[in-house]
C-alpha positions in Angstrom: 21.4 3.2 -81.6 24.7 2.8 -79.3 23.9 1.5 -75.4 23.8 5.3 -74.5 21.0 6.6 -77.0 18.9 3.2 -75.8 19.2 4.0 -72.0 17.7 7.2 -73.0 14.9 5.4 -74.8 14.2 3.8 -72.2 14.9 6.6 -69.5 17.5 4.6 -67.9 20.8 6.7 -66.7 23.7 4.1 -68.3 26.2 5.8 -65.7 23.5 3.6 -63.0 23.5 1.0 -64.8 27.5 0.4 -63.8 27.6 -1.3 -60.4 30.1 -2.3 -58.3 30.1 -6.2 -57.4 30.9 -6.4 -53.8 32.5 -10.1 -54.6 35.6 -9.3 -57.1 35.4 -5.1 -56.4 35.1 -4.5 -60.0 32.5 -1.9 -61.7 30.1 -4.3 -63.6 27.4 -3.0 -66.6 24.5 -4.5 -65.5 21.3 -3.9 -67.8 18.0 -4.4 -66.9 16.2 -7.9 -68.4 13.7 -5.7 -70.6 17.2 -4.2 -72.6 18.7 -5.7 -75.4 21.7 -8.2 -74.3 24.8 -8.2 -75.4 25.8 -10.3 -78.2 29.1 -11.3 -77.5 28.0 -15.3 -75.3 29.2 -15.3 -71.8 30.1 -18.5 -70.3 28.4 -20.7 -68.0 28.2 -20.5 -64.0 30.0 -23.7 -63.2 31.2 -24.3 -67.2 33.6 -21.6 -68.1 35.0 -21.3 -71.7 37.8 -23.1 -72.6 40.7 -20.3 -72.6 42.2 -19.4 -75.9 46.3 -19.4 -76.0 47.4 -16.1 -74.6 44.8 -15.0 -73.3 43.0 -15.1 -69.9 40.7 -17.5 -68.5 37.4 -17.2 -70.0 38.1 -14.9 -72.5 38.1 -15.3 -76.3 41.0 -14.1 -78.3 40.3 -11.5 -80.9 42.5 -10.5 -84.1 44.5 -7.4 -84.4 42.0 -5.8 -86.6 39.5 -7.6 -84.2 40.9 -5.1 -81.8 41.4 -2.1 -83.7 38.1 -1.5 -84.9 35.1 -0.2 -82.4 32.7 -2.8 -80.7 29.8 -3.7 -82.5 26.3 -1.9 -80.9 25.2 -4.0 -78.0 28.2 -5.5 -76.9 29.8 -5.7 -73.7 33.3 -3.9 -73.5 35.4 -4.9 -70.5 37.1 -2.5 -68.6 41.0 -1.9 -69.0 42.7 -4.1 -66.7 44.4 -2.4 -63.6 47.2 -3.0 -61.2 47.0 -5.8 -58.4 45.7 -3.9 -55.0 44.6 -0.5 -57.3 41.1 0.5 -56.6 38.8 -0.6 -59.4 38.4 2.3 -62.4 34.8 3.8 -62.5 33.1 3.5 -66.0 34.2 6.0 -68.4 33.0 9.5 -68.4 31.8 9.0 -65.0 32.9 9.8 -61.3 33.8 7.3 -58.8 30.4 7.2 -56.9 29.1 4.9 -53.9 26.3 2.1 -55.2 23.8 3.3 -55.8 21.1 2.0 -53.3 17.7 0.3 -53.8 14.5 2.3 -54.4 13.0 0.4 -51.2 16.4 2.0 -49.3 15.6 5.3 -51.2 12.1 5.4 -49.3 13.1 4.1 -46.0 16.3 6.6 -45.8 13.9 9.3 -46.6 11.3 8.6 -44.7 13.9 8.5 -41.5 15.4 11.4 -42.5 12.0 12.7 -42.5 11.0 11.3 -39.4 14.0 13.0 -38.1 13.5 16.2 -39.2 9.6 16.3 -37.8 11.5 15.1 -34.3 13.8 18.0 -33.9 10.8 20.0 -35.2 8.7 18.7 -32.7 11.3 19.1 -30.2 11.9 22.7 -31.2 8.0 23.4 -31.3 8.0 21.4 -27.7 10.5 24.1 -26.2 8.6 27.1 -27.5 5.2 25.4 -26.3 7.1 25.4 -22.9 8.3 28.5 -22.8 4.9 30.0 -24.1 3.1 28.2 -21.2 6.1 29.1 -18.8 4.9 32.6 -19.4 1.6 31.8 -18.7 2.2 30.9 -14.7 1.8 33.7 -12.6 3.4 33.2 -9.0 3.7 34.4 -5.8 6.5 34.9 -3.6 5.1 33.4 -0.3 8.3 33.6 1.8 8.8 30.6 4.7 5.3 30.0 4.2 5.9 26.9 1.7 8.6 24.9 0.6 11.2 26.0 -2.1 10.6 22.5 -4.5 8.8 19.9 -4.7 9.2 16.3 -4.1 8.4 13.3 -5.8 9.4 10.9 -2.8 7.2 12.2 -0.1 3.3 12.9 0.7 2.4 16.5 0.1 -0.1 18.9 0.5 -1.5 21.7 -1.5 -4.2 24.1 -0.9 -6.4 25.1 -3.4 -8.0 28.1 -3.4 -10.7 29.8 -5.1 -11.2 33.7 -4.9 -14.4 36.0 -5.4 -12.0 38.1 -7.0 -14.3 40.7 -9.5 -12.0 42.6 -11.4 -9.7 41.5 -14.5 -10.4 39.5 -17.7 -13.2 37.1 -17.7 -14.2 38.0 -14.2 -16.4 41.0 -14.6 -20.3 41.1 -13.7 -20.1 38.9 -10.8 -21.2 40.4 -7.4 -19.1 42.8 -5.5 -16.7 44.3 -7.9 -14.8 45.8 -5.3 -13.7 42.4 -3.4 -10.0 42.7 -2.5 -10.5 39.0 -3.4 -11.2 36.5 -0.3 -10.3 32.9 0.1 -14.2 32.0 -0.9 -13.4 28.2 -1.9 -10.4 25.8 0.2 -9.1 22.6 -0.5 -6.7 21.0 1.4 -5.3 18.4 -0.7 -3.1 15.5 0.4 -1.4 13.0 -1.4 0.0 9.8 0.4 3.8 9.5 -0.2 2.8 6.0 -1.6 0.4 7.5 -4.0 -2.5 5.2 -3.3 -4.5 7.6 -1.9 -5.4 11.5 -1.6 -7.5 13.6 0.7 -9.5 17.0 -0.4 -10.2 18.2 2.7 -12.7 21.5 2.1 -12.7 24.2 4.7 -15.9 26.3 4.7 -15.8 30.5 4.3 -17.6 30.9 6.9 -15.5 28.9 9.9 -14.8 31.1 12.7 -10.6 31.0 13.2 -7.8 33.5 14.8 -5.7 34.2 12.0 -2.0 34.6 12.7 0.5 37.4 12.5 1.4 37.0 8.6 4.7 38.1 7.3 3.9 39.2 3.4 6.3 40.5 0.5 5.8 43.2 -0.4 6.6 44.7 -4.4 9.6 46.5 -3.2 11.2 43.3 -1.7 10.7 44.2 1.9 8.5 42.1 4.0 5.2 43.4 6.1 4.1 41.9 8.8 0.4 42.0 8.8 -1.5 41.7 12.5 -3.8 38.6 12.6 -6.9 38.8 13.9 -9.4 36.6 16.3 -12.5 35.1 15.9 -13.0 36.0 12.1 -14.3 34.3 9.1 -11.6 32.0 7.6 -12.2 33.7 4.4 -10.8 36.9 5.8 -7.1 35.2 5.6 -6.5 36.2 1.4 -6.8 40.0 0.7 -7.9 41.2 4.0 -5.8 43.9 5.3 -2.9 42.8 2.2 -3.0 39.5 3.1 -1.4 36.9 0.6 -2.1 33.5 0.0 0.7 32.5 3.1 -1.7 34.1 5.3 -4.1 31.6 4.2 -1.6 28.8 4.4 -0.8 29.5 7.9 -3.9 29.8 8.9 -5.0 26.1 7.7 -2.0 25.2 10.1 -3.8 27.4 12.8 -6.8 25.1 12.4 -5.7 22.0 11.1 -2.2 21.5 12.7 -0.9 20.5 9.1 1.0 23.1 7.3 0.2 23.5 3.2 3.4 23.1 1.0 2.0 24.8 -2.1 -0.7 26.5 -3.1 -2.8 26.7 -6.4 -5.0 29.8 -6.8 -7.6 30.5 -9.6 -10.7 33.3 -9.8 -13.9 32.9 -11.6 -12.2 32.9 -15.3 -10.2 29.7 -14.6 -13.6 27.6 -13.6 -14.8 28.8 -17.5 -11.6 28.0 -19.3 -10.8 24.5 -17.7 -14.1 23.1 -18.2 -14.1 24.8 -21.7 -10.6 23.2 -22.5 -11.8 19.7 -21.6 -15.3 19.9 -23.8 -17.2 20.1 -20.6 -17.8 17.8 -17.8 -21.2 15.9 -16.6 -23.0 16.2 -13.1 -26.0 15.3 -12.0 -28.9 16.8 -10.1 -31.9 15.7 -8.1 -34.2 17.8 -9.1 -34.7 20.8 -12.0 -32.7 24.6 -11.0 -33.6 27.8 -11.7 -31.8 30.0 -10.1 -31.9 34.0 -11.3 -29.1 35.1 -9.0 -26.2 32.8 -10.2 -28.5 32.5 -13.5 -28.3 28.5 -13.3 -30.9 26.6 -15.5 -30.5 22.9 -15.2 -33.0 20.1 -16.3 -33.7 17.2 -13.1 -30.8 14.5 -13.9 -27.5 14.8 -15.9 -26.3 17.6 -18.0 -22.8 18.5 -19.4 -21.8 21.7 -18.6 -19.0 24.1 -19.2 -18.1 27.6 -19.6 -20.3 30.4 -18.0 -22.9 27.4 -17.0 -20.3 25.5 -14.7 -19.3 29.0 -13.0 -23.6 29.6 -12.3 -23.3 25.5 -11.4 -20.4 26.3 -8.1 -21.9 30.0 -7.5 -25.2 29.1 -6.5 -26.3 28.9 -3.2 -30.0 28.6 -3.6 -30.7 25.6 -5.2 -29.5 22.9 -3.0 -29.8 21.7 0.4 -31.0 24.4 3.2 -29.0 27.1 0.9 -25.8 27.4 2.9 -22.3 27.9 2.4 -21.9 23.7 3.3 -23.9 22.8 0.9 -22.6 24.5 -1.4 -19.3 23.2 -0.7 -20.6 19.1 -1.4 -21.9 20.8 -4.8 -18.6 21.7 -5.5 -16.9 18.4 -4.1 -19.0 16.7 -6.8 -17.9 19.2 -9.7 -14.1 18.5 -9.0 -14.9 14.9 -8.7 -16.4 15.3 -12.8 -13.2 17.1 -13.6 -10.9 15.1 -12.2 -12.9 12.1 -13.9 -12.7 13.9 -17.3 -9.0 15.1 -17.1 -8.0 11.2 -16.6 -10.7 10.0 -19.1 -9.1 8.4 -22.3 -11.1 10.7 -24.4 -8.9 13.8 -22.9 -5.7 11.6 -22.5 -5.6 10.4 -26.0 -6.6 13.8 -27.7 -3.4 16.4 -28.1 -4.9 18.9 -29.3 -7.1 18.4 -25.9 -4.0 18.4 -23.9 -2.5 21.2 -25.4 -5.5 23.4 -24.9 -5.8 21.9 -21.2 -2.3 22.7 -20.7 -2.5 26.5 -22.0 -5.9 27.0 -20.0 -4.0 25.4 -16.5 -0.9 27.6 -16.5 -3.0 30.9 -17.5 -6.2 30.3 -14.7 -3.5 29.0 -12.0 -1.3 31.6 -9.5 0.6 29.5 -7.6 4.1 30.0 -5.2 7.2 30.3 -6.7 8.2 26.3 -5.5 5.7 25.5 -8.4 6.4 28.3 -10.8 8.1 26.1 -13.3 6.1 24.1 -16.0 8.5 21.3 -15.3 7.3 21.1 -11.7 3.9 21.5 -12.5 4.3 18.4 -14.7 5.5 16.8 -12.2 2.8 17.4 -9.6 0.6 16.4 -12.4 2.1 12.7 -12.8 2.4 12.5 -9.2 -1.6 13.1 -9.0 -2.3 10.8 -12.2 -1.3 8.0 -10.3 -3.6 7.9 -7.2 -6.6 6.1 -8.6 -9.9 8.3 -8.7 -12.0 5.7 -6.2 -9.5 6.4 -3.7 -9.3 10.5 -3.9 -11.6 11.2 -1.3 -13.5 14.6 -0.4 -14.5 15.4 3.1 -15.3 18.8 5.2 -14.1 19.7 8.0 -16.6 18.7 10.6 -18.4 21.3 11.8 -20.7 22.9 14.1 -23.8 26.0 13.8 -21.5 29.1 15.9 -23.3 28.4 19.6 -22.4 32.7 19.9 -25.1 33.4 17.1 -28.8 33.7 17.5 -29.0 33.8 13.9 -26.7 31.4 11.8 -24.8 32.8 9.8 -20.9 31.2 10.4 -19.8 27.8 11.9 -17.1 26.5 13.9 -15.1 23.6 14.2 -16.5 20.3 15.7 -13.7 19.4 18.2 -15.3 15.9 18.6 -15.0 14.9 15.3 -12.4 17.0 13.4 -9.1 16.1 15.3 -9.9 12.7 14.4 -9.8 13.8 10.7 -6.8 15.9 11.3 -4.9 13.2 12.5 -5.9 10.9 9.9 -4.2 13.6 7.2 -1.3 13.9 8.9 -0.6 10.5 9.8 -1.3 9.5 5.8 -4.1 7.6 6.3 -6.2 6.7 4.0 -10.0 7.3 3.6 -10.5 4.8 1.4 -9.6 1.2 1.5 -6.4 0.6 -0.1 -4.3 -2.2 -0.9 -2.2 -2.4 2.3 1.5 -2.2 2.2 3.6 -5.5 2.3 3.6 -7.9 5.0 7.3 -8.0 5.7 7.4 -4.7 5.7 4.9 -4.3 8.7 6.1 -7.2 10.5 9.4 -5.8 10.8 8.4 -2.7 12.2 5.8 -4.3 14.5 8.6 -6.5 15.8 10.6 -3.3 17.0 8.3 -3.6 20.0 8.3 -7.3 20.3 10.2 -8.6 23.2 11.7 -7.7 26.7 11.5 -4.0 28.8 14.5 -3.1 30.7 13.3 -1.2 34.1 12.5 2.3 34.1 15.2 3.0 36.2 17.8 1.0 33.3 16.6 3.6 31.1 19.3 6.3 30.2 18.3 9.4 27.5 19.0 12.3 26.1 16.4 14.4 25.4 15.9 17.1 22.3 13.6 19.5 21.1 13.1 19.1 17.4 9.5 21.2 16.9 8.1 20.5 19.9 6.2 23.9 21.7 9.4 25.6 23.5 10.0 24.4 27.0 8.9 20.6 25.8 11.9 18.9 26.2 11.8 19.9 30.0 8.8 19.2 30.7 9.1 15.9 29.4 12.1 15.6 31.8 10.5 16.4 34.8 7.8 13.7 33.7 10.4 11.1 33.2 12.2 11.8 36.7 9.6 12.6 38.7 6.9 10.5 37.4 8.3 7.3 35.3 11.3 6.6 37.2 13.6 7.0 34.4 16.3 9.0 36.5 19.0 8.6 33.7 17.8 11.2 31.6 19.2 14.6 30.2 17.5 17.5 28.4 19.8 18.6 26.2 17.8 21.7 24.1 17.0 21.7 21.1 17.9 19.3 18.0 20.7 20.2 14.5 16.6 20.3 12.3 13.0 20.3 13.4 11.3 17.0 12.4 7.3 16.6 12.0 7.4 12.7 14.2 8.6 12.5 17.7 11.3 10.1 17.1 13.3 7.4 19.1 17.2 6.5 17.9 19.1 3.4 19.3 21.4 0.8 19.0 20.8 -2.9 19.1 21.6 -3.6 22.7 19.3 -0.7 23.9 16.4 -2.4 22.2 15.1 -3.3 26.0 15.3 0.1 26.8 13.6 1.7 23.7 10.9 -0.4 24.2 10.6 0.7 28.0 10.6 3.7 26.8 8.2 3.3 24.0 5.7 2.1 26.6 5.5 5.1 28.6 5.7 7.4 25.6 2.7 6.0 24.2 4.9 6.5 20.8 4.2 4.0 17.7 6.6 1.4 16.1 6.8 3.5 13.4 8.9 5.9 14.8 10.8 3.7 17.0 14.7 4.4 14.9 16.9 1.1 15.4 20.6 2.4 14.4 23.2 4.1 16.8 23.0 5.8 20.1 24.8 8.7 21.1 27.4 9.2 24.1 26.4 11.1 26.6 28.3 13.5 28.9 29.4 10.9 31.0 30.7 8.9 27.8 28.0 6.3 28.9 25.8 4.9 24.8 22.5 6.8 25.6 19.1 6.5 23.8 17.7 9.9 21.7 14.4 11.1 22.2 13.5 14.1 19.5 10.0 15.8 20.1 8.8 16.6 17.1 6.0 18.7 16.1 3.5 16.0 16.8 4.7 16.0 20.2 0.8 17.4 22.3 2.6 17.3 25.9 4.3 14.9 28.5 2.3 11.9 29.0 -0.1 12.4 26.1 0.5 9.0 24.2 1.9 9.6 20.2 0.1 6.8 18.8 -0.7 7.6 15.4 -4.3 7.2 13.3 -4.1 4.0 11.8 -7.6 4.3 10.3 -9.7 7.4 9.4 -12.8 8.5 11.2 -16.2 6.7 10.0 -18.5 9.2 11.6 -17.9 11.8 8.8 -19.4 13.2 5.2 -17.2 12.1 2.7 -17.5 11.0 -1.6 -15.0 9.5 -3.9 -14.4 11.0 -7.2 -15.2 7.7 -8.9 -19.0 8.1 -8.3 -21.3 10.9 -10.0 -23.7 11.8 -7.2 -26.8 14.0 -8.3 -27.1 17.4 -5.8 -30.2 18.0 -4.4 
């Protein structure tokens, strides 16, 4: 049997069996050990042949007949010679091929070739997840009511809403099915620009409020300005009268003094698929329910619970506390606290198929303003909120008080003792929870901005803006200044290029004397003390700037911000599981 016929035998392809040795670039017949070996003896590494005359270095000379007849079966033919610099000759009867690689190279170039393919697979079945979840968000054009993006450099605020909405998918057989769909749960959330901290602030249905004249869209792109109303139930602000979920927003701001971004709105049928998607979440209650009206059935102590039992567990009003609206609300508080616990548990985080449905169940149960009607910025709300730990997400309630104009109780309004204090705390981003302060330096340096020497009232010159101050302000702060203060080198100069939340202070080095002065009599924080530049005034003459922001509460009335929230005050964490009673 010729060489061929055996590498059939022994189903080896002889064509493979011709390599190219990367040392002398000639095509070598390499056999495996387990084939028979040639019989023609090759030399010795290190000992080569003693060369025959006329013929080439380690090669034995053969006879003309030697030559003429064909090589003996199992012998090892050389190749015909070829030119200097020609590119070596492939074996006979076969193309000129690359090496043939290892089977170990075989496996790993197909496995990456695999792995590549699944990654542009993925990557296509990523995009088409997106788009499919992209449909899923329903929005709503809310006008100047919220802002157009979203921002992952500064704190924000979102108000969540849950409606009493009745009618479509999911929501059918509960109560009044002909509720236009009121604002029957709010959340105020805030989330520190640092992301140490958030604040759930809940504002009850039944708090008496004016709500203000609302500009709505309407389908046919025109806008509607709807009338607000005075001394109504805060619930009244969604669906009343055509009212959209700006109304609500500006009402918050009405109440609060803190005006909502965004807003996040979902009806009885997202409460039943968010728990659903997430395998349910655990609470805990003080004592065993049975309540026919919301049809809750709960054993005394802990109990997972999702679905059409987690709807009966925020619905019902009779099985906790002195059955109002407030109690209610800390049931709730500690039902969101569960979720939130679950949604950043490792057993959701590490589960895709978890995720996914988590994902799909968000987008369809959410309606939120077209500044977060992208998946992309959803996502991006959601990593924002992942990284404010849950023992420092704190829920509160406005503070409250029984309506002194009712005999019997039936609404509440707002405690003006205690709520500002919480108001203030929100705004100023403070937390309600002890965090890690920020760094030393940092503080120190802004402290120092009123370390150090006061010019004289009188060495005090200004200009004076209006940046989102109440109109007529910036005169009236003025008029303080002059008549008052002694700071006679002052201008009013109307209003500023951009409104600005902070009263601010801008100056140069050498007016630091002044700015502090002036500081002083503002009653305005470090913080928003600006060293910088100046401006010239109309005299030519370096003058400080003084913008009144929309924290600006009259002249005289010091600006110092909250540097710590109010103690005085209900509040939970959503680390801790409290059982309702």
């Amino acid at each position: 049997m010729d060489a061929q016929g055996r590498g059939r035998a022994d189903n080896i392809d002889p064509a493979d069996q011709w390599v190219l040795n990367p040392n002398t670039g000639e095509y070598e017949l390499r056999l495996s050990s387990s084939a028979p070996q040639s019989g023609v003896p090759r030399p010795r590494r290190g000992n080569p042949a003693p060369a025959a005359t006329g013929t080439r270095s380690g090669q034995r000379a053969r006879t003309a007949p030697e030559r003429d007849r064909p090589a003996p079966p199992g012998t090892d033919v050389p190749g015909p010679r070829r030119r200097r610099g020609a590119p070596p000759e492939p074996p006979p009867g076969r193309r000129r091929t690359k090496p043939k690689k290892s089977k170990a190279k075989k496996v790993l170039l197909w496995t990456g070739g695999s792995m590549a393919f699944v990654l542009v697979a993925a990557s296509a079945a990523g995009y088409l997840y997106l788009k499919h979840l992209e449909g899923n968000v329903t929005t709503t054009d809310i006008g100047s009511a919220g802002k157009k993006g979203f921002s992952k450099d500064e704190a924000f605020n979102i108000l969540i809403m849950g409606t009493d909405k009745r009618t479509g998918k999911g929501n059918e057989g509960y109560g009044d099915k002909g509720s236009v769909g009121h604002a029957d749960t709010n959340i105020m959330l805030h989330v520190s620009k640092d992301r140490t901290n958030a604040t759930a602030l809940s504002i009850p249905r039944d708090l008496i409020v004016n709500v203000p004249d609302c500009p709505t869209k309407q389908p046919d792109g025109s806008t509607k300005v709807i009338p607000g109303t005075q001394n109504v139930r805060f619930n009244t602000s969604l669906g009343q009268d055509g009212r959209d979920p700006g109304c609500t927003m500006r009402t918050v701001k009405e109440v609060t003094g803190i005006m909502p971004d965004h807003f996040m709105m979902a009806d009885f049928n997202a409460v039943k698929t968010l728990t659903t998607a997430v395998d349910g979440v655990q609470i805990c209650v003080g004592k065993p329910i049975d309540d026919p009206d919301s049809h809750l059935h709960l054993p005394k102590g802990e109990s997972k619970i999702q679905g059409e039992q987690a709807l009966a567990f925020l619905r019902t009003r009779h099985s906790f506390g002195n059955q109002g609206d407030l109690d209610r609300i800390r049931v709730q508080q500690q039902f969101l606290g569960a979720l939130a616990r679950k949604m950043s548990s490792s057993d959701t985080l590490t589960s895709p198929s978890k995720l996914l449905k988590l994902a799909d169940a968000a987008t369809k149960a959410l309606t939120v303003d077209t500044g977060l009607g992208k998946v992309s910025t959803l996502k991006d709300v959601a990593l924002e909120l992942k990284k404010v730990p849950p023992k420092n997400i704190t829920f509160t309630t406005v503070p409250v008080l029984d309506n002194p104009a009712e005999k019997v109780k039936a609404t509440v309004v707002v405690n003006q003792a205690l709520a500002p204090q919480v108001f203030s705390a929100i705004a100023d981003d403070v937390s309600f929870t002890a965090v890690k302060q920020k760094e030393k330096k940092e503080k120190a340096e802004v402290a120092a901005r009123l370390k150090g020497s006061r010019s004289a009232a009188s060495a005090v010159r200004v200009d004076i803006y209006n940046g989102g101050a109440p109109a007529g302000s910036a005169q009236e702060t003025l008029s303080w200044l002059q008549n008052t203060k002694g700071v006679l080198k002052s201008t009013q100069l109307g209003n500023a290029d951009a409104p600005v939340s902070k009263t601010t202070l801008e100056y140069s080095p050498d007016q630091a004397d002044q700015a502090r002065e002036l500081a002083d009599l503002l009653g305005l924080p470090a913080a928003q003390m600006k060293p910088g530049s100046s401006e010239k005034n109309a005299q030519g003459l370096p003058a400080i700037v003084l913008t009144l922001g929309k924290d600006f509460k009259g002249a005289g009335v010091p600006l110092t911000a909250a540097t710590a929230a109010p103690k005085d005050i209900q509040k939970a964490t959503a680390d801790k599981q409290v059982c309702s009673t």
